[in-house]
N, C-alpha and C positions, 0 to 999 in steps of 0.2 A: 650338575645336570642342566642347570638352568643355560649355560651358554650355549649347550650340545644343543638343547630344543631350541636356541635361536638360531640356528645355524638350518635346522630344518624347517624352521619357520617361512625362514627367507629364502629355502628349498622350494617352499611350497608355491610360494607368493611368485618366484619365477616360473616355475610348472605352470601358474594360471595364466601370467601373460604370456607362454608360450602358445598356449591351444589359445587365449582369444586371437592372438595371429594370424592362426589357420581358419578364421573368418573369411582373411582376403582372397587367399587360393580358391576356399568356399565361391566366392565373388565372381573369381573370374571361371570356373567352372558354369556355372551359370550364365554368365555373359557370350562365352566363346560353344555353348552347349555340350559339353563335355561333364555334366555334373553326374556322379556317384554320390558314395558313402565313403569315401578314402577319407577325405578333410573331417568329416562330421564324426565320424567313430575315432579319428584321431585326437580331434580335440574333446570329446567327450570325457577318452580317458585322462589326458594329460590333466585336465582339470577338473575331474573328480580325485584321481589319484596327489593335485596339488592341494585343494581342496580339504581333504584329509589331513595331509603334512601339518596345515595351518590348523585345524579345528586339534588337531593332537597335541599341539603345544602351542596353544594359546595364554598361558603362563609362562612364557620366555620374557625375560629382564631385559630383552634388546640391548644387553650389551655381551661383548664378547671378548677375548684376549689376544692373545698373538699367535699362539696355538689352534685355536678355532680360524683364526682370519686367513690362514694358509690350508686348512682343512675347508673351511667355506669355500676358497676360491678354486680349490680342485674339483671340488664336489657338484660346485655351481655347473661349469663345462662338461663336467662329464655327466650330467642331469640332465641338461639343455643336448646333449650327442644324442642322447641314448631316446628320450623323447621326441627328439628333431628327426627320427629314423622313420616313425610309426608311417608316417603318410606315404616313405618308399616301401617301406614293408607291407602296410597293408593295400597296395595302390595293384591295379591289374598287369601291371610292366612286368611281374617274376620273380624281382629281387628277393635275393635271399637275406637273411637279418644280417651279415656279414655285407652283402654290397651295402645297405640302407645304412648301415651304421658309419660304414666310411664315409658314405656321401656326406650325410650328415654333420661327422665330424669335421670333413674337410670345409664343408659350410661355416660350419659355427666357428672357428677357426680361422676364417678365410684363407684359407689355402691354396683351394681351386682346382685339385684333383679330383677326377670324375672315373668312376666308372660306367660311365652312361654313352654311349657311342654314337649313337644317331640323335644326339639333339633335337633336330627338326622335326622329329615324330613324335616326339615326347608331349606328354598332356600341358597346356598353358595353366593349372593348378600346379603340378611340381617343378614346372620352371620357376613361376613365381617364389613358390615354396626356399629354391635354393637360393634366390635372391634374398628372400626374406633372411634369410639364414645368417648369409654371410653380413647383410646389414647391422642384424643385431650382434654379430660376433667383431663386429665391426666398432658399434659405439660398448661393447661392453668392455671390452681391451683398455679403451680408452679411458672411462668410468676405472677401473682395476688399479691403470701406471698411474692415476693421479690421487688416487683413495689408498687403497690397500699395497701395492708393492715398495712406497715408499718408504713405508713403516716397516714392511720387511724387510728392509736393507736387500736386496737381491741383486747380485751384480751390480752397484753402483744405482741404485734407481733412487735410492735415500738424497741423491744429488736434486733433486723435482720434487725435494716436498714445498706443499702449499700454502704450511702455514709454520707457526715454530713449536709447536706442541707437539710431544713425542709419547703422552699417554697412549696406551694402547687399548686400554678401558674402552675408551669411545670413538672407535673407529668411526662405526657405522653413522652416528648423527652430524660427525664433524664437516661433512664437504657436501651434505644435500646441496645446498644456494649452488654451490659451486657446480658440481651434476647435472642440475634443472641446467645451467644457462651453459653448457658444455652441450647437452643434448638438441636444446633448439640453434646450436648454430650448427650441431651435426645434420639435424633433419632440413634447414634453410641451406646446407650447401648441395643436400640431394637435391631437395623443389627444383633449387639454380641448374644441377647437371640435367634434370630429367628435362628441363624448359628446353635448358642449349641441343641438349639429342632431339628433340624433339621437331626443333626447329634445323635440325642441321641435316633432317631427312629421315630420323626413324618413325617407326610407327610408335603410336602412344604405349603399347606393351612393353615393344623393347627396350623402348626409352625410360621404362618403370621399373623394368629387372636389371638394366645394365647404368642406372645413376645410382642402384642401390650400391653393387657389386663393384661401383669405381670407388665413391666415396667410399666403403670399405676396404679399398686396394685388394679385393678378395681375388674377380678374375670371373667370374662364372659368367657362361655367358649363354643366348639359346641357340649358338650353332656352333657346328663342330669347328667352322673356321675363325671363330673369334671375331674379335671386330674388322679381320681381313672379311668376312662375310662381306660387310658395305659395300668396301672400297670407294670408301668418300673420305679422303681427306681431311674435310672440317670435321667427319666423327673422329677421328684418329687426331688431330690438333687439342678439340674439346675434351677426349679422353686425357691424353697430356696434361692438361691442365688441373685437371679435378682430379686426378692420379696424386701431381704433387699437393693436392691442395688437403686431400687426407694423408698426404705423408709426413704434413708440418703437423709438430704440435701442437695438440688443440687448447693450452694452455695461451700459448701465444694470439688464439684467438681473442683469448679473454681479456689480456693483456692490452692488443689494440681495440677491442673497445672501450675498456678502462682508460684510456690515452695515451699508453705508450706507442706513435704513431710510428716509430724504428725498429720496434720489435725484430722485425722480418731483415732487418738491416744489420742489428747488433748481434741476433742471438749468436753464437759460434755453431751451436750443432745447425741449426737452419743454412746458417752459410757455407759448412760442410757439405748440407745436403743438396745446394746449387753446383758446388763446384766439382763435385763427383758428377756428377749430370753432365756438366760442361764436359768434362776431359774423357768422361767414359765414350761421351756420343762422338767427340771428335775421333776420338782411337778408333772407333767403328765406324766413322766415316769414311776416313782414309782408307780403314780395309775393305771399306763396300768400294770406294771408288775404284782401288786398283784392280779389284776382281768380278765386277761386272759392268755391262753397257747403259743402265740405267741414270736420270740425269742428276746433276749434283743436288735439287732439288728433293727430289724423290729418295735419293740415297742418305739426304739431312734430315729428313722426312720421316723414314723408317727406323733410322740410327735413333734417331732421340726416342721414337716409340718403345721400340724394345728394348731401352736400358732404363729406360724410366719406368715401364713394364716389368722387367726382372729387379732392377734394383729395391724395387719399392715393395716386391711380394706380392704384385697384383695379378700377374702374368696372364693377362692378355697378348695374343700375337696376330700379326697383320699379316706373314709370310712366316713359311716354314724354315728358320734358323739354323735347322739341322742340316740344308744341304747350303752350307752358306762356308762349310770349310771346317776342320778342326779348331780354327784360331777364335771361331766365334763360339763354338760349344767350353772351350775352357776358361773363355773371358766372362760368362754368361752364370757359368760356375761360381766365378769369382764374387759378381755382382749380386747372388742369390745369399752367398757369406753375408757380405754386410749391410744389409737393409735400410730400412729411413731412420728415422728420429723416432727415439722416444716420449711416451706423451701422445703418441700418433697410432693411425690403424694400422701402421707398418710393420714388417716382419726385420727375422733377422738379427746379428749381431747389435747392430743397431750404430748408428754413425756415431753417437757420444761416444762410446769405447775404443770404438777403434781410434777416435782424434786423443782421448787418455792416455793409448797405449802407446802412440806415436809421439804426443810429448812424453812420457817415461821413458822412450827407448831414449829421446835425442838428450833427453838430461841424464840420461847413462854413457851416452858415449863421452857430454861436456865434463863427465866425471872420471872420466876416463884418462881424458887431455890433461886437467885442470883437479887435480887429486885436491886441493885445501877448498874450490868453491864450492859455495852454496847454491844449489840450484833448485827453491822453493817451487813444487808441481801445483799447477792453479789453472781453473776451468771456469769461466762466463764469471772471472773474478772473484770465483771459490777456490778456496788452499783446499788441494788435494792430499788428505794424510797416509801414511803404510796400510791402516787399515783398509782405508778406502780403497786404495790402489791396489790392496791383495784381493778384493772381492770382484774388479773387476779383471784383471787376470785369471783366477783359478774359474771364472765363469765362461771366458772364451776358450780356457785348456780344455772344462765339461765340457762346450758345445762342441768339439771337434773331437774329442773322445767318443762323445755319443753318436757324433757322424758315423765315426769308423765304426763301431758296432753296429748300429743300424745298417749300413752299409753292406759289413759281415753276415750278419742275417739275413739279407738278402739275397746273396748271392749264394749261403747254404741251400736256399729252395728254387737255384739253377739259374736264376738271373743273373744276365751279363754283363761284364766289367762298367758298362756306363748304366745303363739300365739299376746297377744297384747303388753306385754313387752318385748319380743323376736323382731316383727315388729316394734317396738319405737326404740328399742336398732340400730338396725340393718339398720336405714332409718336414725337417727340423729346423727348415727357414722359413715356414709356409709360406710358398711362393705360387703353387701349381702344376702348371704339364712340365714335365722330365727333358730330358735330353733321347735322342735316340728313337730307332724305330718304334719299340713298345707304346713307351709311354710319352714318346717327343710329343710336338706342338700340334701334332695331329692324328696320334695317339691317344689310347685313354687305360686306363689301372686295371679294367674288368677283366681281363686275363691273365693277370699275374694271379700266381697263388694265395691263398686262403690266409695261409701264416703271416705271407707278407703285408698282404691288407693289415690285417692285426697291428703287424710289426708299424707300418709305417702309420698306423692312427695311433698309436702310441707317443711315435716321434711327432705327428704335429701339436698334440696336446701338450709335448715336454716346451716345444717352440714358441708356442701361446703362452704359458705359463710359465716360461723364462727361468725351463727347466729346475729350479731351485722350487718353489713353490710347490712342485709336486714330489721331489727327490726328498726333501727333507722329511715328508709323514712318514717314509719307510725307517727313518732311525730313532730305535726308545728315547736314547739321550736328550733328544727334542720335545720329547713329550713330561718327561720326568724336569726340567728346565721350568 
């Protein structure tokens, strides 16, 4: 019992820093004179109810096993949803516990699905709020791939662990140092975006909700048009920038300030992550050139935005994509598949896997030719073993199995062909806005059905939590282990 109570313990201790959070929304209700009781009854309970958690199991041994560490880290997000809800739920907007809970999730999550349709009239408490959201959902991801998922072995994540100790006794005290100095170069790269928005023409709000929302490549933003709203350039360059800058992992931060001053130079999956950028923007260059009058400038311009945008699971948009031709809604598809780097705020398959998969394939075909050689599989100078290489396989066949269901289910409650593969895509990649009239780039969720909300908060928690991490508590044989 003693691991269970630490498990709630550190339940609780999150509960309380979620409601001191809702201090700031507090803040800016009052600065902008919008102030209610929404923020205050909500942080009230969150932190009387964490409050509790902790004073109940205050005789927890702080340590835990491997079993709790996958049970914690489900329980964590779906804690932080369901609490993250209370200020849409209890707020004067209408939301039903069903919209609040998706918003929520899609927040903490970064996702960037909205059921929220007019932006602009929305209270500057829950705009901030969804920044807030995605921010911490943003460095908790991050804190997760470098602490906990590595010891899970989870689709190849065991490849980022951070030190060589593979007890599982003591997860929790092994990587504080390392956390603390993870988190202040997360909070120093937001300061850097809110300064560059700042200066590049927003007003100091925007500039506060949307450095939150890039450094977390989450997406949320407070107008229906996204950062097309500006139409400044320099926000949309600046965005670019600090897009990739929480796509890289944050590991490698750490690394060049320790001295590896090549980091950014050697890693493979980093330079993965540049050269998918490069080739994706030029394919979409070429096809914006040949199908509209806009100049090659402008068309380089927006091509790099919205592949660095989808790629990365940020999904912000500068222009509606969806009347840009069928060739851009299936390439867009593609790019939501495979995401950044892990280690990063990023979504998605994740770029490691796919370049694993891609040498696997080519040493099966050189095996093919060349039936006696040896073709040793090796990744940033790691021998890649069967095991290793079975975990990241049967984890890309689940992510595309659970597309199609997800998918499936969507379109049982009438939703159409793109509309439910666009929502599958866009909820198990968390990426954000859909494809398509419904829920395209100008678009939003709050009309699709009741089940489906469900359905697809379901699929971004699986996303978040790299689906294995929550799949595995459903089997005894996991527990009885």
């Amino acid at each position: 019992m003693t691991n269970n109570k630490t498990i709630f313990f550190i339940l609780g201790i999150l509960q309380i820093i979620l409601g001191f959070f809702m201090i700031f929304p507090i803040m800016a209700q009052i600065i902008y004179n919008e102030f209610n009781s929404t923020f205050v009854n909500s942080a009230i309970i969150t932190i009387i109810s964490g409050s509790l958690f902790c004073l109940s199991n205050l005789d927890q041994d702080k340590k835990i096993n491997l079993q709790q560490a996958f049970l914690l880290t489900s329980l964590s997000w779906i804690s932080v949803a369901i609490f993250g809800s209370f200020p849409f739920f209890l707020s004067d907007m209408n939301f039903s516990f069903t919209d609040s809970f998706f918003e929520s999730m899609s927040g903490i999550t970064t996702t960037g699905s909205t059921i929220i349709e007019n932006l602009q009239n929305m209270p500057k408490g829950l705009l901030l709020w969804r920044a807030i959201l995605q921010w911490l959902g943003g460095i908790g991801i991050v804190l997760m791939a470098i602490t906990l998922m590595p010891l899970m072995k989870i689709g190849g994540m065991q490849l980022f662990k951070i030190d060589s100790s593979d007890s599982s006794e003591k997860i929790l005290p092994k990587s504080r140092e390392i956390a603390l100095r993870i988190f202040l170069i997360y909070l120093f790269l937001t300061i850097l975006c809110l300064i560059s928005y700042f200066f590049s023409g927003m007003n100091m709000f925007d500039s506060i909700t949307h450095s939150m929302t890039t450094i977390a490549t989450g997406g949320f933003s407070n107008y229906n048009e996204s950062i097309g709203f500006f139409k400044n350039p320099l926000i949309e360059v600046i965005s670019i920038i600090f897009i990739i800058a929480g796509s890289i992992p944050f590991i490698a931060y750490l690394k060049y300030i320790s001295g590896n001053k090549k980091i950014f130079f050697d890693d493979i999956q980093i330079k993965g992550l540049f050269k998918i950028c490069v080739v994706a923007t030029m394919i979409m260059l070429i096809y914006l050139v040949s199908n509209n009058d806009e100049s090659f400038l402008n068309n380089l311009r927006i091509s790099t935005f919205n592949v660095v945008s989808i790629l990365s699971g940020t999904g912000y948009v500068t222009s509606n994509f969806d009347l840009w031709g069928e060739f851009s809604l299936v390439f867009f598809l593609i790019l939501m598949f495979i995401g950044g780097c892990a280690g990063s705020t990023a979504c998605g398959i994740k770029i490691f896997r796919i370049q694993i998969l891609w040498i696997f394939i080519k040493n099966q075909i050189k095996k093919i030719i060349y039936p006696r050689g040896i073709f040793p599989t090796t990744y940033n100078s790691q021998k890649i073993n069967e095991k290793f290489m079975s975990s990241i396989i049967s984890f890309i066949f689940l992510y595309f199995l659970i597309f199609f269901i997800i998918s499936i289910l969507l379109s049982l409650t009438g939703l159409n062909f793109i509309t439910s593969i666009s929502g599958a895509a866009t909820a198990i990649s968390n990426v954000g806005p859909g494809l398509g009239e419904i829920i395209g780039p100008n678009g939003s969720f709050k009309d699709i059905p009741i089940f489906s909300k469900w359905v697809l908060s379901i699929g971004m928690l699986l996303g978040r939590l790299e689906i294995f991490a929550l799949l595995v508590l459903f089997f005894p044989n996991f527990w009885k282990n």
